[in-house]
N, C-alpha and C positions, 0 to 999 in steps of 0.2 A: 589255356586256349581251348584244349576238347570240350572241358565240361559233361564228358561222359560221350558227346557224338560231336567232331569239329563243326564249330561256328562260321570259321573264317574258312572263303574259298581261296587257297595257296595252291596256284597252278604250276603246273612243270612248262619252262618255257621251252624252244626247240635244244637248245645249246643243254639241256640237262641241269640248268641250274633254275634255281625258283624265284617265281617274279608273284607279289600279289596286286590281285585283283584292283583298280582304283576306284571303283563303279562301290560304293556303300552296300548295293542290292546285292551286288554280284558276291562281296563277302560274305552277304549271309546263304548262299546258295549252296549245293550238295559238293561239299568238301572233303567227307570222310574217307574218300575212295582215292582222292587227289594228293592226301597228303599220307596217307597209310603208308610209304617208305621215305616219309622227309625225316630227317636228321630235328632234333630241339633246333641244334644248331641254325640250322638252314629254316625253318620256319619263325626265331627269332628276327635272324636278318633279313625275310622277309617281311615283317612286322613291321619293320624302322621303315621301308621304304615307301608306308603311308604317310599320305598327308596328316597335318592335325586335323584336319578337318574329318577325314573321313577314318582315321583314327577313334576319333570323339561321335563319331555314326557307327563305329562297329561295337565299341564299348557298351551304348545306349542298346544296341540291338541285341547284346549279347545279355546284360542285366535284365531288356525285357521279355526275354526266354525264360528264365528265372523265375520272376518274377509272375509271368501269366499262368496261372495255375486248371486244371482241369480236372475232371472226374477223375482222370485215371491217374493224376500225378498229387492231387492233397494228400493230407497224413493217411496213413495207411490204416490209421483207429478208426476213422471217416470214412474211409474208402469201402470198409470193410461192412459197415454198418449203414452206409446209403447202397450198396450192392448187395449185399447179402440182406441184410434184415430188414429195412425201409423197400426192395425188391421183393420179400416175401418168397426168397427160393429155399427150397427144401432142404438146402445144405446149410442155412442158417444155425449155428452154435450158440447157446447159453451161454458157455464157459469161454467159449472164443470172446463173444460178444461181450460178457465183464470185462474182462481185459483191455477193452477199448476205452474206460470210464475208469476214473478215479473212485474210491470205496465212497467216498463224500460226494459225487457229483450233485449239482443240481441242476434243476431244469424251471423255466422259468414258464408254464404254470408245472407247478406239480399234481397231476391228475390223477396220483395215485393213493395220494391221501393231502385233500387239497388246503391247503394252508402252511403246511407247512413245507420246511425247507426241501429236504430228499432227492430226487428219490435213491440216490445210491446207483453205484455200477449193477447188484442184480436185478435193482427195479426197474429200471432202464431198460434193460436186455430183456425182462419177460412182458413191459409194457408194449414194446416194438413188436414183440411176437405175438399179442393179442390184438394191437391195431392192423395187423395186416390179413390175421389167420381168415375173416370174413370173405374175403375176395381174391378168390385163387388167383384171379389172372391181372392182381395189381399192379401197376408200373409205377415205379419213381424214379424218373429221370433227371438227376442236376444236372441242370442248365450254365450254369454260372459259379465260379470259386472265387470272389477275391479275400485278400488276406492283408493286416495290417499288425505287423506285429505277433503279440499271441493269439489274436483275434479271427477266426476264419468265417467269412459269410458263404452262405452257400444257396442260390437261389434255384427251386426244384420246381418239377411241376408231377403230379400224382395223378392218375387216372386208373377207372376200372368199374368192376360191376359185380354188386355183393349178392353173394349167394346165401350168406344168415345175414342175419340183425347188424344191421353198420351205423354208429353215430345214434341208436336207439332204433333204426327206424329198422322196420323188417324191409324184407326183399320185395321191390317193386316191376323188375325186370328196367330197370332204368340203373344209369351208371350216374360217375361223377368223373369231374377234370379240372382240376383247380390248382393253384400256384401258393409255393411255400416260401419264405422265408427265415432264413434260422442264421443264429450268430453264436456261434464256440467259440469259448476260450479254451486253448489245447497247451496245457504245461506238459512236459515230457514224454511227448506223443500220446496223451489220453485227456479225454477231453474233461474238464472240469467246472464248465457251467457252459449254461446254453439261454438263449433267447430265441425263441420260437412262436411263428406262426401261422398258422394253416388255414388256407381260407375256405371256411366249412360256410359259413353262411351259403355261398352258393352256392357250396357241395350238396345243402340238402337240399334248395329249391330247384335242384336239377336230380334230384331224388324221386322228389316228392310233388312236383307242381302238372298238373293235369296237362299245359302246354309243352311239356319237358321230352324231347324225342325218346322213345325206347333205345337201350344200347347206351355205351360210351357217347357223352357230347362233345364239341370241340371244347378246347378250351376259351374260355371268356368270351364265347359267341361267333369262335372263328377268326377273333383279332391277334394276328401275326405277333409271338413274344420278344422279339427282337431280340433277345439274351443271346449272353455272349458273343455277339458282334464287334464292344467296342474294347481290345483288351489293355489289362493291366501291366504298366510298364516299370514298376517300382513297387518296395512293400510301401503300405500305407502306414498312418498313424491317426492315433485318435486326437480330436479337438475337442476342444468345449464346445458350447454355443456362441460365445463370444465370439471367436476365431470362424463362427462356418462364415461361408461369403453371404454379401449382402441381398442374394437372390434367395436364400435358405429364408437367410433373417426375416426378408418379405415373407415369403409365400408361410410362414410356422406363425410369425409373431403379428403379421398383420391381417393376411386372410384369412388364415386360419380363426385363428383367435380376433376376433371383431367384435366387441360388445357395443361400439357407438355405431355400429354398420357404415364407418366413415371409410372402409375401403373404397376404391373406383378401380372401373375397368384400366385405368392409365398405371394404376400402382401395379397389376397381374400381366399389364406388359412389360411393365421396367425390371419385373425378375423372371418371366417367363417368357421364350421363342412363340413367336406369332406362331408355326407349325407343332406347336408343344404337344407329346401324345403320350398320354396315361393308359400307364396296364393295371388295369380295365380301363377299358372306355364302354361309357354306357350303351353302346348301339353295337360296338364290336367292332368297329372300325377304329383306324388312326386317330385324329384329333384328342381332345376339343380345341389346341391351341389356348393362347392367352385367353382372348374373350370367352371364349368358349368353358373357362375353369371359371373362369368370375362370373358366369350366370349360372354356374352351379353350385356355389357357395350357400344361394340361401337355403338348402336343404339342411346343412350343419350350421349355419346361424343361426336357424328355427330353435334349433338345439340348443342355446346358448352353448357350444362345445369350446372346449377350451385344453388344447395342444400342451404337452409338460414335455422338454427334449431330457430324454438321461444318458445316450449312446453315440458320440457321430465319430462317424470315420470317414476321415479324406484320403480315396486311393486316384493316384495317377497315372492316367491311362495316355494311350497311345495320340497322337497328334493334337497334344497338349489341354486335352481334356482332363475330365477327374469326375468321379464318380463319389457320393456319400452316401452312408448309409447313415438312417437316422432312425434311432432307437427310442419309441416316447411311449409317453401314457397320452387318454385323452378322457375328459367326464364332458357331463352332458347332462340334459333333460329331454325326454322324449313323450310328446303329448301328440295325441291322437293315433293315426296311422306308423307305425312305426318296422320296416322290412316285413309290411304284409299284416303283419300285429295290429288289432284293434285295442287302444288305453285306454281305461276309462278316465283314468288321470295323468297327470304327468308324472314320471318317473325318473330318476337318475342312475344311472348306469357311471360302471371305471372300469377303461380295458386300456389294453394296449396294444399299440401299434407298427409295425417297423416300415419301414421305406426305402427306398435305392432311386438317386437322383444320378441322370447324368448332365454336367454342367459344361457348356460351350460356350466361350467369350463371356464368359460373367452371367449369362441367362441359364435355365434351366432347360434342357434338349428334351429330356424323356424322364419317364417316374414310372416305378413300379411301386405299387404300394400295397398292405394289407393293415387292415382294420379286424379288429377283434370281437363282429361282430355277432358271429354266434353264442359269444360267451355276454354281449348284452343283452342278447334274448335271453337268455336264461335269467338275468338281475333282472331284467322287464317283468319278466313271471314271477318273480318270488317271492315273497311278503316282508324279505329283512332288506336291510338298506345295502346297497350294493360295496363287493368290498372285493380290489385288485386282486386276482388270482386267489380267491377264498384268505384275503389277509396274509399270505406269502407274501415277505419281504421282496421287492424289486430289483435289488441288487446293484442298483446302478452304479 
């Protein structure tokens, strides 16, 4: 029943003996103080005098305590290395910071020598202390923990304002504020492979773009992250593709991926809420809703792009929602204008992708997503054929 702080509110009735609460809410209410000289005894027998009903509400309540994980409560290998090192505070350790990683870790790209697998617990620990060392007064804040298994997501948001050379670019008196997503697998508290990605694309055109405010910008135009609002009430588990629901299957296998452009607005409502609202949204407001995503498509049709899923995970949140997280690749060809880039031919690009849907009544509510596209600039620019994470296996 504690679980380290009681769950259940067990009242002392006037007669001195214990009566609980009937009211579902009221079990979960400030308890610890109420029951601090109850007997096992006498807080058992008041257990029995729940309903099933609200028995089976306080259970559900008490698993999703558990279950809803936060900055301050993931593994402490994480904890240690999104506050301390991805925070850029002074007291950041080397040797502490191994510690948090397996000797084999890897990381999905490895930028430390790229192609291959790596980088290892020390490469890790001193790659974190060079991405941050640029920008004393860097923030990274997770937003969001959920967890399915050995798998932990963690969605962040980074902001600040470089005082050397950041991402290549020298100091412009302009910041960056942009949204992360990353996916651990953690075997015996340290983490041993990661899926990561950081959305730099827009980190440098708020770098670097002559309409770009001086200082920190908001994030994504001032459009509200809604993270961590809907929480998790169970651990999660991973699915195939097969298995994700039929609003996933839509929006990946059908709009996404379109080569006859036989998609319609009617198919981007049947898996998508007419209020549907992606982070980003192009203007920085809520929407675009259903229609609203299916007259944005032809920008990645142009592309011929085409969506690969390797990752999902279905976690279950609260008032019988559920949230996935989906781990892919995507290729493409990019001719003409391409994120401000002038081709003179068409070019193909492989990156990858991660995403977090939350799904209400079978449609899709909200989507956070990142695309990989800083790292297609760079295959746009380069003269060899484009190749996932410098030809680093995928891992999937």
């Amino acid at each position: 029943l504690s679980r380290g702080s009681c769950k259940a509110q067990v009242k002392h009735g006037s007669s001195g003996t214990l009566h609980c609460s009937t009211s579902a809410a009221e079990a979960m209410g400030s308890a610890a103080s109420a029951v601090k000289d109850a007997s096992a005894e006498d807080i058992t027998k008041a257990m029995k005098e729940l309903s099933p009903e609200d028995l089976a509400k306080l259970k559900t309540a008490l698993a999703a305590t558990d279950a809803n994980l936060t900055a301050d409560t993931m593994p402490a290998g994480l904890k240690y290395m999104y506050s301390e090192g991805f925070g850029g505070k002074p007291t950041y350790d080397l040797a502490k910071a191994a510690e948090c990683y397996h000797t084999d870790y890897v990381s999905h790209a490895n930028i430390i020598a790229p192609g291959t697998v790596g980088p290892g617990n020390e490469g890790i620990a001193n790659l974190v202390k060079g991405f941050v060392a640029p920008v004393p007064d860097i923030k990274w804040t997770v937003e969001e923990v959920l967890h399915a298994g050995d798998k932990y997501v963690l969605v962040s948001t980074c902001s600040g304002l470089p005082k050397e050379a950041f991402l290549g670019i020298p100091p412009t008196g302009k910041g960056f504020n942009f949204m992360a997503i990353d996916v651990h697998i953690v075997k015996d508290g340290k983490t041993k492979e990661t899926w990561h990605i950081e959305d730099l694309a827009p980190a440098i055109g708020q770098m670097t773009s002559k309409d770009a405010p001086d200082g920190v910008p908001p994030l994504q135009k001032g459009q509200a992250s809604h993270l961590g609002k809907v929480k998790q009430v169970a651990d999660g588990k991973q699915i195939t593709k097969e298995e994700m629901p039929e609003c996933l299957k839509t929006f990946y296998q059908k709009g996404l991926n379109n080569p006859d452009k036989s998609f319609t607005a009617e198919g981007a409502q049947s898996a998508l809420h007419d209020d549907w609202i992606s982070h980003p949204s192009p203007d920085g407001k809520d929407g675009p809703g259903a229609v609203g995503w299916f007259n944005s498509l032809g920008f990645l049709w142009a592309m011929d792009i085409k969506f690969e899923t390797g990752i999902v995970l279905q976690i279950p949140c609260e008032n019988g929602m559920e949230k996935y997280v989906h781990v892919g690749t995507a290729t493409g060809n990019s001719d003409g204008k391409f994120l401000g880039m002038d081709l003179p031919a068409p070019k193909p690009f492989h990156i990858m992708a991660i995403d977090m849907h939350l799904v209400e009544k079978g449609k899709i509510k909200e989507s956070w997503h990142i695309e990989d596209w800083a790292s297609a600039m760079g295959q746009l620019m380069a003269d060899a054929p484009p190749q996932l994470h410098g030809g680093q296996p995928i891992g999937f």
